[in-house]
N, C-alpha and C positions, 0 to 999 in steps of 0.2 A: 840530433834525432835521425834517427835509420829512412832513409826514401825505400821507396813501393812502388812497383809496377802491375798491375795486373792484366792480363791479355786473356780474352774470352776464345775461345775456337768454337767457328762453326760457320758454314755457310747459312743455316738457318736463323743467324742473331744478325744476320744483311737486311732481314726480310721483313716486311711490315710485322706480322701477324708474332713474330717473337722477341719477347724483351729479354736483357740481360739483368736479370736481380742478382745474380749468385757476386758482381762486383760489389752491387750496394752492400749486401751482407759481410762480406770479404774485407769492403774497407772500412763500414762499423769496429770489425775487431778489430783490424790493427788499430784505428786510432785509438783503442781503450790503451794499446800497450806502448802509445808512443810511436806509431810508424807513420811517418806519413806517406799518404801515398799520391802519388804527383804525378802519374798517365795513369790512362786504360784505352786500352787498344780493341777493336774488335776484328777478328782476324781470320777469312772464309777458309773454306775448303781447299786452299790452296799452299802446297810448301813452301815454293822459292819466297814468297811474302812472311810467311808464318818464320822460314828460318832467320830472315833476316831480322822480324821485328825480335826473335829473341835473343839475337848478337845483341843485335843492338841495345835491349835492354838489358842485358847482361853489364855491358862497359857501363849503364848511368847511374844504375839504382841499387841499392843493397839488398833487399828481396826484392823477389822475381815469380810471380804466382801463375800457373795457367789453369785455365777451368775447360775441363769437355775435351772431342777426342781422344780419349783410350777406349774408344771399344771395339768390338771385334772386326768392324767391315773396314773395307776400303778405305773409305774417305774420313775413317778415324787413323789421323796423322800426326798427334801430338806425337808420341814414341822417337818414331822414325825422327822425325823432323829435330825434336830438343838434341838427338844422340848427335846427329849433324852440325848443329850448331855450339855445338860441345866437344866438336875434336873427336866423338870415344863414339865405343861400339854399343851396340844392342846386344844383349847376355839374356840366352836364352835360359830360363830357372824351370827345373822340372818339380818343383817345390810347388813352385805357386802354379804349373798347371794343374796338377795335383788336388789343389785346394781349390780351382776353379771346376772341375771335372766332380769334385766333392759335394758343390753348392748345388750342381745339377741333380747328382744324382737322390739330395731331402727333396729336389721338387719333383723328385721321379719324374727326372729327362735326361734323355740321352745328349750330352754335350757334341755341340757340331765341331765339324774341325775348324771352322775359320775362328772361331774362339782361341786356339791356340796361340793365335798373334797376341792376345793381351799377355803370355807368359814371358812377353820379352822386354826385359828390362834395362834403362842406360845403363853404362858399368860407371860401378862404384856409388850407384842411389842406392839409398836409406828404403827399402818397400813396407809405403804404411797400406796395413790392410782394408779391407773396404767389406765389411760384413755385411752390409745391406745389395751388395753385386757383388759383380765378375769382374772389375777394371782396377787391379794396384793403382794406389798413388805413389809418389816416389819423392822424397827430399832429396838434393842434388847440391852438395857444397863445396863451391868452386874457391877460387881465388881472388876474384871480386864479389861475388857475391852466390846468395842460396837462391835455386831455382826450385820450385815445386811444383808439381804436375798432379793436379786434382781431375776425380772425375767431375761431368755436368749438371747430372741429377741431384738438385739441391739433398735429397735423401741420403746422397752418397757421400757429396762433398764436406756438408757441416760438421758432422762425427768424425770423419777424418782428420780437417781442420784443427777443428776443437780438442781432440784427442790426442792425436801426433805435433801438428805443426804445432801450434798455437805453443804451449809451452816452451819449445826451442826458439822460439824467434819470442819470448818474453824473456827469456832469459837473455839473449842477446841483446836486445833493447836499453837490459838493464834499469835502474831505478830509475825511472819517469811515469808519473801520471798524468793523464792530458783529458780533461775534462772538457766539457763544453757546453752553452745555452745558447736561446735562443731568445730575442728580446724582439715580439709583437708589434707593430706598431701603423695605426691607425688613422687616414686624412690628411697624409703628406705624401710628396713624393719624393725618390729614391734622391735628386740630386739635393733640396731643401734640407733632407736627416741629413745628409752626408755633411755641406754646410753649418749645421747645427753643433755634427759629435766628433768632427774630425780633430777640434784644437782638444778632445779628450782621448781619442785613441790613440790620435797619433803620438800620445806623450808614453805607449808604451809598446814596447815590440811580445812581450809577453802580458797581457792574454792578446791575441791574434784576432784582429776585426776584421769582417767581411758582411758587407752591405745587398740583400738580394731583395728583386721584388716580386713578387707571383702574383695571381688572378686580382688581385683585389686588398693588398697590404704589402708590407715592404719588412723583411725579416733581417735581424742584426744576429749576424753568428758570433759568439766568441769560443776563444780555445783557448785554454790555458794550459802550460805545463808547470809540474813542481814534483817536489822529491814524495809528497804523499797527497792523497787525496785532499786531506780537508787543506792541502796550500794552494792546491789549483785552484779548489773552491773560493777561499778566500781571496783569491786574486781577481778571479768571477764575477765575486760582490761586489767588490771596490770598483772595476770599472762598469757594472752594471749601473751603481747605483747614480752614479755620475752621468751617465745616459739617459738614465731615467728623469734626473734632475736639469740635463740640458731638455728633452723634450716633451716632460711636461707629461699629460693626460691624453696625449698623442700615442704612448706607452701602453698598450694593453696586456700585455701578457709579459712577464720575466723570466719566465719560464718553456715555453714553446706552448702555452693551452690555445685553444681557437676561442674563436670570439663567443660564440653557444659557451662555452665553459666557464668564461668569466664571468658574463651575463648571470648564468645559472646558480655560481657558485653566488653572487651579492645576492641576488632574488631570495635564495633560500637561505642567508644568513642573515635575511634580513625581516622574512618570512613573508613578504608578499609577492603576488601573485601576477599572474601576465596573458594577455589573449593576444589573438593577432588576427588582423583581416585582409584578406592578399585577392590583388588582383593580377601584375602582371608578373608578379613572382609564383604566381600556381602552387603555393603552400609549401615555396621552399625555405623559408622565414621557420614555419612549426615546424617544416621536418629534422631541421637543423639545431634547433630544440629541442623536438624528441630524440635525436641520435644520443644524447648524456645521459647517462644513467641517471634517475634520479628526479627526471623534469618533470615527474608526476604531482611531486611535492609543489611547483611554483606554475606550471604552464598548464590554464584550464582549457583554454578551447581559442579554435582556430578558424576561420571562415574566408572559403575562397572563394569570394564573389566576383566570377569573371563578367558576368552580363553588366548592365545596367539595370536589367530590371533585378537582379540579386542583388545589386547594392540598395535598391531602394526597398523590396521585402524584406532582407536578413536586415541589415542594418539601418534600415528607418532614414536612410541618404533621401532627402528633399527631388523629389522630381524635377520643380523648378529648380535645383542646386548644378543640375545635372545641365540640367537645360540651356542656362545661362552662361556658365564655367567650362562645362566639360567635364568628362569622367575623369582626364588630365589634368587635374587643376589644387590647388592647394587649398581652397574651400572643401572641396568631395575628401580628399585625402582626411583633411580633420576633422568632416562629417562619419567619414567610415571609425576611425579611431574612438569618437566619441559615440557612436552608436555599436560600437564591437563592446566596449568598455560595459554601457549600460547591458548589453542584452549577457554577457560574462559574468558582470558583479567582481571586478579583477580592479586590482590596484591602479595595473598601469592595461595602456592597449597600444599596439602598434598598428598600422594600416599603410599599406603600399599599393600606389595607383601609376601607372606609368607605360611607356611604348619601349619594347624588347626591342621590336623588329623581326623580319629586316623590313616589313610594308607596314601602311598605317602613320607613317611618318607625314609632318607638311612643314613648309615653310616655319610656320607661326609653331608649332610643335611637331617636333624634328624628334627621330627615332633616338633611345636615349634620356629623353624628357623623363624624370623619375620624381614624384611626391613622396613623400614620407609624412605621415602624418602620426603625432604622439598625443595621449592624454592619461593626464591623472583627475586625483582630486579636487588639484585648485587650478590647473589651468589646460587648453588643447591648443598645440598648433602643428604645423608643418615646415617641412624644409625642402626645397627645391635642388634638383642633382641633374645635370648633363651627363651622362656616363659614357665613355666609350666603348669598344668594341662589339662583337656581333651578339646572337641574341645570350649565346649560354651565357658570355663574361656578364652583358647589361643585368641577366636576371642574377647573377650571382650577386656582383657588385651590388643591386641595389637591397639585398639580403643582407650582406654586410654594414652598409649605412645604417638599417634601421636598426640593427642589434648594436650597431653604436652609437648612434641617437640614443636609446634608451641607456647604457653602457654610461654615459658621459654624464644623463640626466642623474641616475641611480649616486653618484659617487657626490656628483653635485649635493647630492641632499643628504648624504653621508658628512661630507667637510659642512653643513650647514645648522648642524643637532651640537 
C-alpha cells in the first residue's frame, strides 16, 4: 500500500479561530484508492520550516500533497519554497499569466501585478488548472516520490483533486479496495472492549482494528483491503460479526449510525411510539430525536420540566415525591416517565432528572448524579448513573444512557415475541 503525507500551509491553521478540513477530505479519498496516509503536518508562514518538512517528506512517503499558499501575496510561499526543496528552478509560463489576466478580465477587473507571481511554476510540474481562481496547482514527479501542490480554498482544491490528481495516483495505487466501518458500542469502556475483541482481531492483520473513544461511546474502526470491493466487504463481515458476538448488546451500531437512529429505526419498524420528559438534559434527549428524518412517525411530544413546580403541573409528579426523595432521585425520575407516558398516550416514555453542574452538587448527591427513569405498559422504573466530566459531556452522556436504556429495553422485547 502507497504512504501519504499531507502538509497544510498557513500561518492562519496555528490559530484558534481556523481549522484545517481540506486534510480530512484529502485523506477520505485516498483511502478509497488505497493510500494510506500516515502524517499531517501543519506548517505557518514560514520557509526554512515549510522547506524542510517537505525534504523530509519527500524521503518517507510516496505521495506528498500540500494545501494553500499559491496566491499572489507575500506570504503565499508554497512555489518558492517546494522549487527549493526540489533542487529546481521556478519557470516563469506566460501561458498561464495569460489565463490568469483572462479570469480577471470576465469579472471585469483589471489584474494587479503582484498576481503575476502565481504564473511561476516548479520546472518540470504537470500545471492542473484551477477554473474556480487564479492559483495553478502543480503535480511534481520526482524520484521517490509525487509532490502536489493544491490550492486552500476547498472550492478550488476538490475539482482539482478530483479531476487531475485523483486519477493518477489511482492508477498508481493500482488494484486495491479499502473499505471501512464503524462498529458502535455502548456502556463499556475503551480498555474492557479491547479485553473482550482482542483474541479476535488480533487473529488478523487484514481487516485493520483500531479502538477510539469520544464523548460518550467507544467506536471500533475496521479497514479492510482486497482486490474488489464486495472482498473488502466480506472481510468486514466476518470480523464484524465476530465482534458483535464477543460483545453482545453492548453493540449498537455496525455500521457508524448514532444512537437517535437506531432507536428510531426499531421504534418505527416496530410502529410504536415515544415521549420524553427532561429536566437536566434541557430537551437534548427530543432534540436528538428530532435531528433523524422521519421521527414524526414514532416521537410524540417532549416535556422539559426544569422547575419542581413543572414536574408536579405537567407531569402529575407527587409533591410529597419531591419532597421526601428529591427532584434527584429514582422515585421522581419514574414518577416523571410515568406521568410523561400517561399525559403522551406513547408506548414507551423516557424521563431524565439529574445535576450537570458545575454547582448544586453535595456530599450525599454530587454533581454527576443522573436518574433515568423508563415506562411502558407493564412495568416503570429507573436507573442510577455517576457520570463524569463537566456540564456539556454529563448532559450529553446522560442523553446517551437514556436512548440506550430504551435501546436495550426495545430489542429485549423483540428477542422475547
Amino acid at each position: 500500500m502507497l504512504s501519504a503525507e499531507i502538509i497544510a500551509i498557513g500561518s492562519e491553521l496555528l490559530t484558534p479561530e481556523k481549522t484545517d478540513t481540506n486534510s480530512l477530505w484529502l485523506t477520505e479519498k485516498l483511502n478509497e484508492i488505497g493510500i494510506e496516509v500516515k502524517l499531517k503536518t501543519v506548517v505557518g508562514d514560514d520557509e526554512a520550516r515549510l522547506e524542510e518538512t517537505v525534504r523530509d517528506a519527500l524521503k518517507r512517503s510516496d505521495v506528498v500533497i500540500t494545501t494553500g499558499g499559491l496566491g499572489p501575496t507575500e506570504d503565499d510561499i508554497t512555489r518558492r519554497t517546494a522549487a527549493r526543496a526540489l533542487n529546481r528552478e521556478l519557470i516563469f509560463s506566460e501561458e498561464i499569466l495569460n489565463q490568469i489576466r483572462d479570469k480577471f478580465w470576465r469579472m471585469k477587473r483589471e489584474m494587479p501585478e503582484i498576481n503575476k507571481r502565481q504564473a511561476f511554476i516548479v520546472e518540470g510540474a504537470r500545471v492542473l488548472d484551477n477554473p474556480n481562481g487564479s492559483a495553478a496547482g502543480m503535480f511534481i514527479e520526482t524520484e521517490n516520490a509525487d509532490l502536489t501542490l493544491l490550492p486552500g480554498p476547498p472550492r478550488e482544491l476538490k475539482p482539482m483533486f478530483e479531476n487531475f490528481v485523483l486519477p493518477k495516483l489511482r492508477e498508481k495505487a493500482g488494484e486495491i479496495c479499502v473499505k471501512r466501518r464503524i462498529l458502535r458500542v455502548s456502556g463499556m469502556g475503551e480498555s474492557a472492549i479491547d479485553q473482550c475483541i482482542a483474541p479476535v482481531y488480533l487473529q488478523y492483520k487484514n481487516p485493520r482494528t483500531t479502538i477510539l473513544f469520544n464523548r460518550s461511546e467507544v467506536e471500533i474502526h475496521l479497514a479492510a483491503e482486497g482486490k474488489t470491493e464486495s472482498e473488502a466487504d466480506a472481510l468486514l463481515e466476518e470480523v464484524a460479526t465476530k465482534i458483535q458476538a464477543a460483545l453482545g448488546a453492548a453493540v449498537f451500531a455496525l455500521n457508524g449510525e448514532t444512537m437517535e437512529e437506531v432507536v428510531g429505526k426499531i421504534l418505527s419498524e416496530s410502529g410504536k411510539t415515544l415521549s420524553v420528559a427532561e429536566s437536566c438534559t434541557g430537551g437534548l434527549v427530543a432534540e436528538r430525536l428530532t435531528e433523524v428524518p422521519g421521527s414524526s412517525k414514532y416521537f410524540i411530544e417532549g416535556v422539559i420540566a426544569y422547575a419542581n413546580d413543572a414536574k408536579i403541573r405537567t407531569l402529575n409528579v407527587a409533591a410529597e415525591l419531591i419532597e421526601k426523595y428529591g427532584a434527584v432521585s429514582a422515585e421522581v425520575a419514574k414518577a416523571m416517565a410515568k406521568g410523561m407516558r400517561e399525559r403522551a398516550a406513547t408506548d414507551f416514555a423516557l424521563s431524565v432528572t439529574g445535576i450537570a453542574g458545575p454547582g448544586g452538587g453535595s456530599a450525599e448527591k454530587p454533581v454527576g448524579l443522573v436518574f433515568i427513569g423508563y415506562a411502558d405498559e407493564t412495568q416503570t422504573k429507573s436507573i442510577k448513573l455517576n457520570l463524569p466530566g463537566d456540564r456539556y459531556l454529563i448532559r450529553w452522556r446522560a442523553s446517551q444512557a437514556a436512548l440506550d436504556l430504551l435501546r436495550r429495553k426495545l430489542i429485549k422485547k423483540d428477542s422475547n415475541k
